[in-house]
C-alpha positions as CSV (number, residue, x, y, z in Angstrom):
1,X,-2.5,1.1,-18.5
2,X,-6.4,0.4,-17.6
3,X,-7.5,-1.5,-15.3
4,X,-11.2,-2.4,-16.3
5,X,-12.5,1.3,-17.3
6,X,-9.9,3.2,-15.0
7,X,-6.9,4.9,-17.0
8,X,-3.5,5.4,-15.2
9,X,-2.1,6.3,-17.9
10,X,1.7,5.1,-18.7
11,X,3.8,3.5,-16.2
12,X,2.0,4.9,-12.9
13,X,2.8,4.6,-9.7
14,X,0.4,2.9,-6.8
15,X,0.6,3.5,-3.0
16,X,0.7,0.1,-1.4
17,X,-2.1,-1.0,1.4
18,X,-0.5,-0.8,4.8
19,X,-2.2,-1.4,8.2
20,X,-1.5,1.5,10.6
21,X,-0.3,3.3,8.4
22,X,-2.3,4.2,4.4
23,X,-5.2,5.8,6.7
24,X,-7.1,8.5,5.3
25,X,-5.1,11.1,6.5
26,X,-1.6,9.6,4.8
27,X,-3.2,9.0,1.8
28,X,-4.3,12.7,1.6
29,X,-0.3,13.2,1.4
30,X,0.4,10.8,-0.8
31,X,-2.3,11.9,-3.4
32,X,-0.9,15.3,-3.2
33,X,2.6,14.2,-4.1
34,X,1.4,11.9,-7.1
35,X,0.1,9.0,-5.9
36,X,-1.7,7.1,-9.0
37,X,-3.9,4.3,-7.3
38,X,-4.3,4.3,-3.3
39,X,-5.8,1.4,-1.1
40,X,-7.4,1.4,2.1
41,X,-5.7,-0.7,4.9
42,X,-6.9,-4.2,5.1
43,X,-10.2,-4.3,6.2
44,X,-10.8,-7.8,7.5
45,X,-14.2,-9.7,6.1
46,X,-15.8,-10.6,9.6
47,X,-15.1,-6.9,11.2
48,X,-17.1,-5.7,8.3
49,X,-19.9,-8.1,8.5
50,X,-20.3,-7.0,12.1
51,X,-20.3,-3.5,11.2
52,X,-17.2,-2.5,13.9
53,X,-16.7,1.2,13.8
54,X,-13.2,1.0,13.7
55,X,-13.4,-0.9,10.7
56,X,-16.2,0.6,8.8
57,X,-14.4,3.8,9.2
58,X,-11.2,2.3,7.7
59,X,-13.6,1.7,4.4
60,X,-14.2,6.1,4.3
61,X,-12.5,7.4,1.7
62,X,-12.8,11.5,0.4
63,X,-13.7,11.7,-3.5
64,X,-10.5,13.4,-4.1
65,X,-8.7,10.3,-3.7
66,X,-10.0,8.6,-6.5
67,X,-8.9,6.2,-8.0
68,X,-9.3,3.9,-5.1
69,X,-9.4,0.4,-3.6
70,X,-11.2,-1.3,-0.7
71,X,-9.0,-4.0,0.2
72,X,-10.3,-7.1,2.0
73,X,-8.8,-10.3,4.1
74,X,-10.4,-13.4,5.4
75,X,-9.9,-17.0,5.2
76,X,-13.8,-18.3,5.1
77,X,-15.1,-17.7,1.5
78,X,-19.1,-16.9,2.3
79,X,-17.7,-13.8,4.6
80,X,-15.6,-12.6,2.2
81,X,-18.3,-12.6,-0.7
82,X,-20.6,-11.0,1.5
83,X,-17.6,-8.1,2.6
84,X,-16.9,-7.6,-1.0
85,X,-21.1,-6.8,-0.7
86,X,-20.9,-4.4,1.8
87,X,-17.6,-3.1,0.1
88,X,-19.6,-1.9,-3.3
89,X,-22.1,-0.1,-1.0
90,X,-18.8,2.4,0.3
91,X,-18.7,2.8,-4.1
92,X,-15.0,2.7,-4.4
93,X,-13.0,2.1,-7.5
94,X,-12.5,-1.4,-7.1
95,X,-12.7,-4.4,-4.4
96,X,-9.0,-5.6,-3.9
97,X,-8.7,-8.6,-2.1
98,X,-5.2,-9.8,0.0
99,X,-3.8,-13.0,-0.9
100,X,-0.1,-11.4,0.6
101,X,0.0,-10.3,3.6
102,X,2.8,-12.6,5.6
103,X,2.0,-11.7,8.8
104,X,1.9,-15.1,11.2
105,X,-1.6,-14.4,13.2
106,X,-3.1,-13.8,9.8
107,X,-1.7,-16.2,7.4
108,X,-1.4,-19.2,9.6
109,X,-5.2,-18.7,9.8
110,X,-5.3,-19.2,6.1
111,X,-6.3,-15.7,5.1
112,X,-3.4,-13.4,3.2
113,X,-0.7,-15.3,1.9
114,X,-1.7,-17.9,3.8
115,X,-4.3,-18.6,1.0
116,X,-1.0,-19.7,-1.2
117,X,-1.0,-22.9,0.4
118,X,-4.9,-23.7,-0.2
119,X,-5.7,-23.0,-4.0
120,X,-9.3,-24.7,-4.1
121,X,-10.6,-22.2,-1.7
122,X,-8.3,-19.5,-3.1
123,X,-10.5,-20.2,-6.1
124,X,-13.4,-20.4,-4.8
125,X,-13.1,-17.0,-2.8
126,X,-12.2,-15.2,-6.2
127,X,-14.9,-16.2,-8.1
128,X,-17.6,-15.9,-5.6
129,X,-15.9,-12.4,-4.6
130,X,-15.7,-11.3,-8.7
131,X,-19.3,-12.6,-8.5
132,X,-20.7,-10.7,-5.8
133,X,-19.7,-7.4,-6.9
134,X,-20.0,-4.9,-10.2
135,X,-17.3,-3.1,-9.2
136,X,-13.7,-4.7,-10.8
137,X,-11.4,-7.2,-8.7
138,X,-8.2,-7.5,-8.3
139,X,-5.7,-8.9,-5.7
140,X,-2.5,-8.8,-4.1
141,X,-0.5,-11.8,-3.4
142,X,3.2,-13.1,-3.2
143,X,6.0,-15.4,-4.6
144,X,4.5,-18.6,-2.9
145,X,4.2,-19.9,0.3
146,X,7.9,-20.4,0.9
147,X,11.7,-21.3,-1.7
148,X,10.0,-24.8,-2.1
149,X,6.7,-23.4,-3.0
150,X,7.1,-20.5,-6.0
151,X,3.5,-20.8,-7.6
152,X,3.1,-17.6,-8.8
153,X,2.7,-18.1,-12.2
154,X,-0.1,-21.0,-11.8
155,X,-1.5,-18.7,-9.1
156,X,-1.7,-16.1,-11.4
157,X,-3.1,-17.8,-14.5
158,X,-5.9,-19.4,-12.1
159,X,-7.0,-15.5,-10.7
160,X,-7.1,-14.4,-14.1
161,X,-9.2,-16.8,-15.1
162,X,-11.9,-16.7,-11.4
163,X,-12.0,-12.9,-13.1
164,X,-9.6,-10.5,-11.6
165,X,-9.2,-7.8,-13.6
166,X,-5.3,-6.8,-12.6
167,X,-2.7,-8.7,-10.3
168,X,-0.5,-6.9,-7.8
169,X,2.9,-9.6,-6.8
170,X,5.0,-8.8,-4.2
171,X,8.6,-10.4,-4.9
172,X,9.1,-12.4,-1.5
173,X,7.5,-15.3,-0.3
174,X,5.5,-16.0,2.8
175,X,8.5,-17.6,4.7
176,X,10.6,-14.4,3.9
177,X,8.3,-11.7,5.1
178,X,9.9,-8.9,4.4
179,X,13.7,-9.6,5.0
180,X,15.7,-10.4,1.9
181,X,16.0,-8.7,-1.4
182,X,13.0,-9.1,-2.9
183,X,13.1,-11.5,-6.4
184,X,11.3,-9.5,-9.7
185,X,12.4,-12.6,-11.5
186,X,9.0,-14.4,-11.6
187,X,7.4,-10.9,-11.6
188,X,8.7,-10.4,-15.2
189,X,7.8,-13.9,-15.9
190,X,4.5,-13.6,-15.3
191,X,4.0,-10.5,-17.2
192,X,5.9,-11.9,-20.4
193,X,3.3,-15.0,-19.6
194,X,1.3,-15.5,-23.0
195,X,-1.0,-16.4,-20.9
196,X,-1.7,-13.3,-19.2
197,X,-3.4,-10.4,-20.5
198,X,-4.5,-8.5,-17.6
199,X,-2.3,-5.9,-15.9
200,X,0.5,-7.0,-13.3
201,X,1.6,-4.4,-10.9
202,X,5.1,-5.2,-9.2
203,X,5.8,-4.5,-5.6
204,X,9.3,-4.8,-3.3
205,X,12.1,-2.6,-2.5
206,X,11.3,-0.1,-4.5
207,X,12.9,3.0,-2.6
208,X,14.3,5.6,-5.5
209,X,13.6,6.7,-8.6
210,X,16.4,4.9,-10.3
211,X,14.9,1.2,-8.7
212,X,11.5,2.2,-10.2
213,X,12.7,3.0,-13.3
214,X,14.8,-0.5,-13.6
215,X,12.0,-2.7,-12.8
216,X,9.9,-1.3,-15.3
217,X,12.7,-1.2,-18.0
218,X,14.2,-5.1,-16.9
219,X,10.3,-6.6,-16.2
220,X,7.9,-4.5,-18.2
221,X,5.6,-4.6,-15.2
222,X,2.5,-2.0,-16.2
223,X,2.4,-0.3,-13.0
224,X,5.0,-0.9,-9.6
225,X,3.6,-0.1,-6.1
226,X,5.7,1.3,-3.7
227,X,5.1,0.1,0.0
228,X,7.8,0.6,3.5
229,X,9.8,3.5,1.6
230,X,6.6,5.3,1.2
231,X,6.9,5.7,5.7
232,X,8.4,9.4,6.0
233,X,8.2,9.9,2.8
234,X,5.2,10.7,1.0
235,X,6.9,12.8,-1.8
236,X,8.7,9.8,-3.1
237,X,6.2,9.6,-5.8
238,X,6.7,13.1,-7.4
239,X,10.7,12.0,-7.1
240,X,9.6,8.7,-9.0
241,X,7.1,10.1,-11.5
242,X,9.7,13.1,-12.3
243,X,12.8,10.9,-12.8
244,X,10.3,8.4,-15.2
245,X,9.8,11.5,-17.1
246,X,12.3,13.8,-17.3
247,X,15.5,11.6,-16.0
248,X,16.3,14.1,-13.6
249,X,16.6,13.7,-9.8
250,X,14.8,16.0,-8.2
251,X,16.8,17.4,-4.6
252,X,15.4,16.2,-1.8
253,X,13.4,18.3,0.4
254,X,14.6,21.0,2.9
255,X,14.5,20.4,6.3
256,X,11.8,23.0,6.6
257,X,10.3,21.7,3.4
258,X,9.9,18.1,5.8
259,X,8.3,20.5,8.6
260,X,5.7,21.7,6.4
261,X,4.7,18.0,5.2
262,X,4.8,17.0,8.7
263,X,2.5,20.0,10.0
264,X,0.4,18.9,6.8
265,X,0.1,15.1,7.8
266,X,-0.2,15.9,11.6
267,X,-3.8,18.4,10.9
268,X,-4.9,15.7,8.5
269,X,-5.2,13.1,11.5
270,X,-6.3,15.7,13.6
271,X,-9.5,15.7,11.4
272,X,-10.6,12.0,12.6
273,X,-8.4,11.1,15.9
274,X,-8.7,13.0,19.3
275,X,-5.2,14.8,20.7
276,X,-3.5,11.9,21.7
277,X,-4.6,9.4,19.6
278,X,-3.2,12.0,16.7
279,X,0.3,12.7,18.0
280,X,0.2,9.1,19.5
281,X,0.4,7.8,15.6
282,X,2.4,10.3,14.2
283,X,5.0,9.0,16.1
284,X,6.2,6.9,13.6
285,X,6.2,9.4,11.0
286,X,8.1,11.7,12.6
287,X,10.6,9.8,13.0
288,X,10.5,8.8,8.9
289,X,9.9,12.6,8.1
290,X,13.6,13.2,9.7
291,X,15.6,10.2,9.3
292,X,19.0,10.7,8.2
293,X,19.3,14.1,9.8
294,X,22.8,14.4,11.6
295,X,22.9,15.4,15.4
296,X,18.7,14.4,15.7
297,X,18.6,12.2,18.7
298,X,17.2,14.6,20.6
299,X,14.7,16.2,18.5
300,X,13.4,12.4,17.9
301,X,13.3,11.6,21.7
302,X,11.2,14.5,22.1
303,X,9.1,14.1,19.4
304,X,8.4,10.1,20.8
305,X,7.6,11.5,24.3
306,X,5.3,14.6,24.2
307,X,2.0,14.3,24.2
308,X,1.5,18.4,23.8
309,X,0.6,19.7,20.6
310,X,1.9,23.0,21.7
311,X,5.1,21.5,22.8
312,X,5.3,19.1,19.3
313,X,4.8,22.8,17.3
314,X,7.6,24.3,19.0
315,X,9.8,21.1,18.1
316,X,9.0,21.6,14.7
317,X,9.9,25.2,15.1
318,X,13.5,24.3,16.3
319,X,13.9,22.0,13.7
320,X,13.0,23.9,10.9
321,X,15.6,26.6,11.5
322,X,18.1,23.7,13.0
323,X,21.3,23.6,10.6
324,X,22.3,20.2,11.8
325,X,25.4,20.3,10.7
């Protein structure tokens, strides 16, 4: 699968863009578990324009992470053509731009999937964005707007056309957010569209190996991107990409196999957030790193309260050589 000049290879495996959480220091895990195509979080068009620190930082990526995309949301097309600017001056791989995200105080402003109900201007934005930039364009977008409003496949025929050179559908609609199973019916329909040529990347519930595997046997999507079951679990894409090959499931990690990723992941945010903004955000990932473990409750209310690093290395300690049996 190619995406303009950039090879993946066959049936790779993308790390989706997620807000709070596919920061620089997560996506240095996920590369080093297998992680074919990474995104920056969404970068909104106006933060960039004003050149916000917090948001121009969210644009830094390391070279090692290559191949990867600078994602953008907004619902006013001039700022978005001139973020997709200032994007290509950051050189990543591509300019991605989000036509999905369901959240309300984004898409009932009309940017993200809020776009689905405003095509013109979803037009519009594409071409001006494809125009604006030499790097390639893709996007990210959903079912439709709601069960009444399943556009997909016009939506994708008219992106394809403004210039986008791949198209990334999550299976839900706006109205579902992310309850629900998600639907890879239209997914597959799209892809078998005669229409289309370029490639369509599927997203939703993918969680094991044995779900990527199906979606790409039952929809013959090129590429699947793998979003919430990513949270605590960065080596889900060596588990994926070692089942696609090989059939076989690899064991899942040892408890002090999880320690070591966690140590990893906590010294990687360490490297661009003070103390407490560090162990203030791995909070959730902790809690992902151990989930399932029997007997855990207080480990995890520990972990959720201490703001020690010292005190947090010790947990890790007692966890590690914790049976929990």
């Amino acid at each position: 699968m190619k995406i303009a000049n950039i090879d993946f290879g066959h049936r790779p495996v993308f790390l989706a863009p997620m807000e709070d959480i596919t920061d620089i220091a997560f996506r240095a895990l996920c590369k080093h578990f297998g992680a074919d195509m990474m995104y920056t979080e969404f970068i909104a068009s106006d933060a960039l324009i004003r050149d916000i620190a917090k948001t121009r930082m969210k644009a830094v990526f390391h070279e090692e992470e290559r191949p990867i995309g600078i994602q953008l949301y907004g619902h006013m097309v001039e700022p978005m053509i001139e973020a997709a600017r200032i994007a290509t001056q950051y050189n990543p791989d591509l300019i991605d731009i989000n036509y999905g995200c369901p959240v309300r105080k984004i898409a009932m402003r009309g940017a993200g999937s809020g776009m689905l109900r405003d095509l013109p201007k979803m037009e519009a934005m594409t071409r001006g964005i494809v125009g604006a930039t030499h790097l390639p364009v893709t996007a990210k977008t959903r079912l439709g707007w709601d069960p009444e409003s399943k556009n997909i496949i016009h939506v994708a025929e008219m992106l394809q056309d403004c210039g986008i050179q791949a198209l990334t559908i999550h299976g839900r609609t706006r109205s579902q957010l992310y309850t629900g199973v998600a639907d890879w019916t239209l997914i597959g329909e799209v892809k078998n569209n005669a229409r289309m040529h370029i490639p369509i990347i599927g997203n939703g519930d993918i969680d094991s190996p044995e779900k990527a595997k199906q979606m790409f046997d039952s929809y013959g999507v090129d590429a699947i991107m793998i979003g919430r079951a990513v949270v605590g679990r960065p080596w889900i894409f060596s588990e994926v990409k070692h089942y696609l090959t090989t059939g076989e499931i690899l064991p899942s990690p040892s408890i002090s196999e999880r320690v070591q990723v966690a140590r990893l992941h906590l010294a990687e945010v360490l490297k661009i957030r003070n103390e407490k903004s560090a162990i203030l955000g791995m909070r959730r990932h902790f809690v992902g790193y151990f989930k399932g473990l029997p007997n855990f409750k207080d480990f995890k209310i520990r972990l959720l309260t201490s703001l020690d690093l010292d005190d947090i290395s010790h947990i890790l300690d007692e966890i590690s050589e914790n049976k929990f049996g």
